[in-house]
Structures are given as structure tokens and as C-alpha cells.
N, C-alpha and C positions, 0 to 999 in steps of 0.2 A: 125564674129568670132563665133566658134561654141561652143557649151556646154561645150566639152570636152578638148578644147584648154585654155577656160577660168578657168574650174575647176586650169587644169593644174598651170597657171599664179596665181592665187590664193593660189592654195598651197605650191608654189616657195617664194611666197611673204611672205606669214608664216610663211616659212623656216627660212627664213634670218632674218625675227622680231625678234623671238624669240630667233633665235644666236646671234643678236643684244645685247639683254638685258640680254641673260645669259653672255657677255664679260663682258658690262656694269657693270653686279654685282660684277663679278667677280674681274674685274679691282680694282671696290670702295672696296671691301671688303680686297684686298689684298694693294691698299692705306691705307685705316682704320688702316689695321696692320701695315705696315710701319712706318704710324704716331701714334701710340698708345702712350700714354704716359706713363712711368713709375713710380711705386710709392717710394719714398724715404723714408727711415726708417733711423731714428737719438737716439740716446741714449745716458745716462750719469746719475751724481750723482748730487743730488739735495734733500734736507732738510731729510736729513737722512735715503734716500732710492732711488730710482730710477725713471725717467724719462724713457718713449719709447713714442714715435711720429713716425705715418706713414701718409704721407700725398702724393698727386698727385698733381704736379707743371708743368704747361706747359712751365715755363722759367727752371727748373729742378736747383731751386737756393737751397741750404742747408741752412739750417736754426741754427743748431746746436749753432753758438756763438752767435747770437742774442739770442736763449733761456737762455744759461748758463748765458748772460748777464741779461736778463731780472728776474732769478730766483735769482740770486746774490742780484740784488736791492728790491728786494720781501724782500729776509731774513732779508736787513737792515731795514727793516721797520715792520713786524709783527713777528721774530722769537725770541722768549725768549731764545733760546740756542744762540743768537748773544748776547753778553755781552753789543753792544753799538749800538744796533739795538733801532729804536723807542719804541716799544713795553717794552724793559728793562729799558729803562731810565725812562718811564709812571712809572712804577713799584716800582719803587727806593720810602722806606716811606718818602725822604725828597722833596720828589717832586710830588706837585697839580697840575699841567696842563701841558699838550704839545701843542704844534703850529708842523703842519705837517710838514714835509718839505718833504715830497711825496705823491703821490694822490693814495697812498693806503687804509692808514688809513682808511678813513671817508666809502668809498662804504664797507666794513665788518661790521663800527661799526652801518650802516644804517642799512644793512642787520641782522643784529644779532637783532638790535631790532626789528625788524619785527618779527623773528624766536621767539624772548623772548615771547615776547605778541600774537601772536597765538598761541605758546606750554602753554602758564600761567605759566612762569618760568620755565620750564624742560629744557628750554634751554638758559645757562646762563654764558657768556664769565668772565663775572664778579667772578667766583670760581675760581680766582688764589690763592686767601690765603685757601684754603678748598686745592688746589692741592700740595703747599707748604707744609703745616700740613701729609697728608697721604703719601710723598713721592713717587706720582707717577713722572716718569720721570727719578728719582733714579734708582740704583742697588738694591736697598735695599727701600720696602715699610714701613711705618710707620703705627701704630693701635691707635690713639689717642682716648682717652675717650671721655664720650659723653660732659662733661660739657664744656671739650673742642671744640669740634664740635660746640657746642651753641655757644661760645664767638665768635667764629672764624665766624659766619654765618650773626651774627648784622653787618660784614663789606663786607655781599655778597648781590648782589640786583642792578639788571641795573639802578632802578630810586637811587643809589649811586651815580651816574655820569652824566656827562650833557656834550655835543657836538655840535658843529655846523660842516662845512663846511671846518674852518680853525684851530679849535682845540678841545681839550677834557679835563675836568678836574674834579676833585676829590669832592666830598659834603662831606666825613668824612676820617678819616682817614685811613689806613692800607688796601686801597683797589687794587685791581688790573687788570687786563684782561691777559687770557687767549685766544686765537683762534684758539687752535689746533684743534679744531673741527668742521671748516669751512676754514682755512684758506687756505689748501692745496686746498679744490676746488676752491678757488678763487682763486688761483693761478692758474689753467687750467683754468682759463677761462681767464686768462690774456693771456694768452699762446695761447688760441683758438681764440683769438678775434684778436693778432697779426699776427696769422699765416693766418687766411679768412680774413686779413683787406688787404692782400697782393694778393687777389685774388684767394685764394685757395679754391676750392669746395670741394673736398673729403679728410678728414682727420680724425684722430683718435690720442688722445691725452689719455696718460697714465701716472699720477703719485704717484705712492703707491699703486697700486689698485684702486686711483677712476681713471675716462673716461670720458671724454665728445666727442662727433666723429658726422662729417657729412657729408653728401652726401654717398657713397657709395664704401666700399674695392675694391681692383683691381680684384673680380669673378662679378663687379657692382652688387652686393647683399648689403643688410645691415648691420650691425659692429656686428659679432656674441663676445659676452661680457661673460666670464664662470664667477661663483659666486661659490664661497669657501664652500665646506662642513662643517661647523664647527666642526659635527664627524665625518671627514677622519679618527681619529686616531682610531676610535669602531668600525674600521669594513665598512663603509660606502666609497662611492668613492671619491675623490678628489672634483669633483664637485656636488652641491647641484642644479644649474640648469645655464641654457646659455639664454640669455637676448638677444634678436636684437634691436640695438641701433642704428637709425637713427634722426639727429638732435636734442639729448636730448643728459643729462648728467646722469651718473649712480654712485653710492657711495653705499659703504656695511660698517656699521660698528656691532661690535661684541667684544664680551669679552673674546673670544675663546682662545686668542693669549696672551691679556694684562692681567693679572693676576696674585694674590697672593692667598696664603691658609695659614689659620691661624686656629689652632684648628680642624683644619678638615672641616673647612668651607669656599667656595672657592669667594672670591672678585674679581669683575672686578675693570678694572680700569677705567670705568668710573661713576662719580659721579653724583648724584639725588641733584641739587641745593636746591633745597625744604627742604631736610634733609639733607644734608651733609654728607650723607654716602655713600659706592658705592652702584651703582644699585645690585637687586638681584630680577628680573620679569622675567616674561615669557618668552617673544621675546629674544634668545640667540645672533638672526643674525638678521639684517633688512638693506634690500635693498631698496634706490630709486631712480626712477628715478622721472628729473624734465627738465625744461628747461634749466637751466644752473647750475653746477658743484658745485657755493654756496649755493643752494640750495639745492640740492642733499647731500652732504655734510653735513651742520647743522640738515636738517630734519632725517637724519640718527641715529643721536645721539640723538635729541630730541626721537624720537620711541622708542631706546633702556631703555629711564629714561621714558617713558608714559607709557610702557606695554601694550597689545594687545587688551584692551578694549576700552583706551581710545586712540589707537592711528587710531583705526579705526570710531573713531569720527571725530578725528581732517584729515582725509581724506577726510570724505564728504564735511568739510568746506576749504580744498585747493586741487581743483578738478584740481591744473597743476600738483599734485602729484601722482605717483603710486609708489605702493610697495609689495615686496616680503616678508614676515617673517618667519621665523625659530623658530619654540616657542615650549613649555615643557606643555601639557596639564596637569591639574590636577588629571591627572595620572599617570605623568612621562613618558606619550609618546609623541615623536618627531613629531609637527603634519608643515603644511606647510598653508599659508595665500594668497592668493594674490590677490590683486585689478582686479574689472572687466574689467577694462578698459587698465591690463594688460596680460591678458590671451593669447588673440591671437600674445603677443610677446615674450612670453617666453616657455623652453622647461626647466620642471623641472625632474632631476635626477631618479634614478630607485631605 
């Protein structure tokens, strides 16, 4: 066979390889799509604001009444606006201890001490008679003096309380707990843990503004997460900056929203255990992320009561934390914070 007959045969051969494998791809590719899965988005009302879940299911089951169910027995169990939820009977002054009779309790009240004693009390579930006194919660806030605040403060203090496994109970009197300041995250993460316990890789869980989300949205990119300007209203744009959020949990909190003014002087609503008054620091907004929702969540609030000195201490010592802050330099200008090790995942504001 000659040169030119073999060239020939070779380049036939070629031919047809490579029309081979561009069908090949082609076929798989247009398979792929065929079989792509679709992402399912569920919504509804849940502890006095809203729920969104978008998730990717290869059995394409909805999930919707297993949540409303799940969020339902949540509330019976940590929400002081339930009258006969666990959390309100705790509360009740004629009554020193609870026996759980749900396996909510105890992982919050684990987790709060943990949050308690690395913040040094800035963060402290145990200010329900402090939040009773100022009428947060209310239509109507309250201004109590200070000698009041003092009296009110001898019955605030985690080591007040003692817990095990199967219950919690009171060392003095008139005391109480609050967990509105963790408890929503730990709610996504009851929520997240249900929903990837069933197999699911890609989701993004949404209640009140916090997020916890994994694997990756239906562009297979990372969960792009916007954070609230706290002054949209001055001028500034709606968003303050957008977070990529893959496999962690994200919580903002701020006083932006919650607030009273009295005299000309404006209160958040969240309260500095240590003194019994509302916060009035630097950090206006503070965002984190962490590994899971409860965390994210209480350490958010803890920030807002540390102020931006000390909360960039307490960063180096929980290195699963990052965080965005919104703070008032001592010049009254709006300056922005954020952790090194969150840089290359957020895209802050113009």
C-alpha cells in the first residue's frame, strides 16, 4: 500500500473519530439536560416573619409540611410569644425547673453557654427580666431608672441556672431566659439538618434574614447572600455588600430596624448584659458567618454588645468565625471591617 493511499485511510479514520466523539458529547450533553434536576422553592410564615427554602431533590419531594411541621414544634418549645410553650412555663416566677419534654431545649441552652463564656457575658440568654423591664417586644418601650436596672440585674447571670441533659432549673429567684437571639438560627439548622438528612446536596435555607445553604444554586455557583445597608434611608443603596455562601451559615444583626428614641437619643433594642442598658457602640450592623446558623446567630449579637475592639479580639480566639461590620468611627464616619479570611468572599457595596 502506498504513502498516499495510507495518508488517505488515516485521514478517513480521523474523520469519523472525531465525529464519533463530537455525537458522544453531544448525545451526553443533551442527556445531562434532559436529566437535570430542578430546584424547588417552598415558602410560608413562621415565628413572626417568613421562611424561603430553595433546595435540589432528585426524588423532587416537597418538603413544605414537614417544615411548617417542624417549625410549629420549635415554637412549642423555645418561643416566649407561645403562652404554653416550654420556654414560658420556665418563666412563670412560681416555677424552679423544667424536665424537657423536647430535644430542643438543652442543644441552645449548651450552645448559649459556650457563646456566654467566650463573649465574658455579652452574651446572655438569661436577660429576660432586663427585657420585661424595658419593654422590648412591646408596642410601646419602657425607660426604667437605673436603680431599677441594678435590682433587676442581681437576677441576670448564666451561672443563675444549672442544666443537664434532661432539665433546667433556677438557683434564685425571678429569673428567666430569653433565646431570641439564637434561637431562629437554630431553628435553620434544624431545618437544614432535616432537609440534607434526606439526601439533599444543594440548598439554601432562609428565615428572617439569617441563611444557612449548601452545595451550590441552580447557575452551580455559590449562594450569593445581599446584607442590608443599615443607611439605605441616607442616601446609600439597599445593599451594604453580597456574601458567597457555600457550606456555612450567615446572620446580620443591627439596631437599625429595632428601636426607640427618647429625648433625642436613639436605643436599640438590644441589650449589654453587663449593664442592663441597650447597646449604644460602634458596630451599627455586624455580619457572620460560621459553620452552623447557631452560631452565626448568637455571635452576631454578642458583636453588636462587644463593640469593634473587642470583638476583633474575640475573632482571633474563634478562628470558625468571620465577620463583616458596619461601624461609626470616632468621627462619625461610616467606616466598613472585615475578617481576612473573608475577603475573597464578599463583594462590598459602592
Amino acid at each position: 500500500m502506498n504513502n498516499r493511499i495510507k495518508n488517505a485511510l488515516y485521514s478517513l479514520v480521523l474523520i469519523v473519530a472525531v465525529g464519533a466523539v463530537w455525537l458522544y458529547r453531544n448525545n451526553s450533553s443533551d442527556k445531562a439536560q434532559e436529566e437535570s434536576i430542578p430546584y424547588t422553592f417552598i415558602t410560608g410564615k413562621a415565628q413572626g416573619t417568613s421562611y424561603n427554602i430553595t433546595y435540589q431533590d432528585e426524588e423532587k419531594r416537597n418538603f413544605k409540611k414537614e417544615v411548617d411541621s417542624l417549625l410549629l414544634a420549635f415554637d412549642k418549645s423555645l418561643s416566649t410569644y407561645r403562652e404554653y410553650s416550654e420556654i414560658s412555663y420556665f418563666n412563670k416566677d412560681e416555677i424552679d425547673s423544667l424536665n424537657f419534654k423536647t430535644h430542643y431545649f438543652y442543644p441552645v441552652l449548651e450552645a448559649s453557654q459556650k457563646v456566654y463564656e467566650a463573649s465574658k457575658g455579652a452574651f446572655d440568654p438569661t436577660i429576660y427580666p432586663l427585657i420585661k423591664a424595658w419593654g422590648f417586644g412591646k408596642d410601646e418601650s419602657n425607660f426604667p431608672d437605673t436603680a431599677t436596672v441594678q435590682n433587676i440585674k442581681a437576677h441576670v447571670g448564666f451561672d443563675k441556672i444549672a442544666f443537664n441533659e434532661q432539665a433546667v432549673w433556677k438557683k434564685t429567684d425571678d429569673i428567666g431566659l430569653n433565646f431570641n437571639a439564637i434561637a431562629q438560627g437554630y431553628a435553620i439548622d434544624v431545618l437544614f439538618d432535616y432537609i440534607t438528612g434526606g439526601g439533599v446536596e444543594n440548598v439554601m435555607i432562609e428565615l428572617g434574614g439569617e441563611v444557612r445553604a449548601a452545595g451550590v444554586n441552580d447557575r452551580n455557583e455559590a449562594w450569593s447572600i445581599g446584607i442590608d445597608n443599615p443607611q439605605a434611608g441616607k442616601g446609600g443603596s439597599d445593599r451594604a455588600a453580597i456574601v458567597k455562601l457555600k457550606n456555612q451559615a450567615v446572620s446580620t444583626s443591627g439596631n437599625y430596624r429595632n428601636f426607640f428614641v427618647k429625648d433625642g437619643v436613639t436605643y436599640g433594642h438590644t441589650i449589654d448584659p453587663r449593664t442592663g442598658f441597650p447597646v449604644q457602640r460602634d458596630i451599627i450592623s455586624a455580619t457572620v458567618l460560621a459553620p452552623d446558623c447557631m452560631q452565626a446567630d448568637a455571635w452576631s449579637t454578642a458583636f453588636m454588645v462587644l463593640g469593634l475592639q473587642e470583638s476583633k479580639v474575640i475573632l482571633k480566639e474563634q478562628p470558625q468565625l468571620k465577620a463583616y461590620f458596619i461601624y461609626i468611627d470616632e468621627n462619625g464616619t461610616t467606616q466598613n471591617f472585615v475578617s481576612e479570611d473573608l475577603k475573597d468572599k464578599i463583594i462590598l457595596g459602592e
